[in-house]
N, C-alpha and C positions, 0 to 999 in steps of 0.2 A: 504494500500500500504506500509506504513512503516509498517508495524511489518510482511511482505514478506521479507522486505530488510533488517531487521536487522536478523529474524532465518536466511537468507543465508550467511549475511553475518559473523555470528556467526560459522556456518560452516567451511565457509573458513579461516577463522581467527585459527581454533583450528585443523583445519583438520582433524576431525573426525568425526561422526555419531551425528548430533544434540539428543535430545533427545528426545521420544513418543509424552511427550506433546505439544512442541517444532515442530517437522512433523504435529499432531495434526493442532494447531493452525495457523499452514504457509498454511495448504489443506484449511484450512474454509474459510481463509482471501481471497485465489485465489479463491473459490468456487462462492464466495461472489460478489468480483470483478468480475469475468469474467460475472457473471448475471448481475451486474449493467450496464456495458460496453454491453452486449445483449441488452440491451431494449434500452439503448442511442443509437448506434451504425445502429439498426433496423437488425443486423445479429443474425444467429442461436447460439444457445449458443456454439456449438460443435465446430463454425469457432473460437471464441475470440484468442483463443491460437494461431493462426495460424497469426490470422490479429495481435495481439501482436508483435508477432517475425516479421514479414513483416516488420512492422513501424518502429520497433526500428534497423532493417538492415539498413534500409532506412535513417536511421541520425545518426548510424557509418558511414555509407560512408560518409556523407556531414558532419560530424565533422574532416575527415579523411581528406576530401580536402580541407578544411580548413587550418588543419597544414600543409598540402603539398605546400601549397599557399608561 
């Protein structure tokens, strides 16, 4: 998980094109993850990405109304 978050956030940081190895080793990491999170989860591997984004929408918003509080 950290070494997703830091090539991205090396990206954003320099605003440009990370490097081969760098895309490389970010693909393996989520490859990797999303199979671990498959067999925990009991979903197909193909949903992980989906169910990802779900959850993490799902606590923007309740961080959101949080500060709105």
């Amino acid at each position: 998980m950290q070494l997703i978050k830091t090539v991205y956030a090396k990206s954003r940081r320099h605003g440009r094109r990370v490097s081969q190895v760098d895309q490389r080793y970010r693909k393996r990491a989520e490859e990797l993850l999303n199979s671990e999170l498959s067999v925990a989860l009991g979903i197909p591997l193909k949903e992980v990405p989906a169910y990802i984004n779900q959850r993490i929408g799902k606590l923007g918003k309740k961080t959101s109304k949080k500060t709105a509080e």
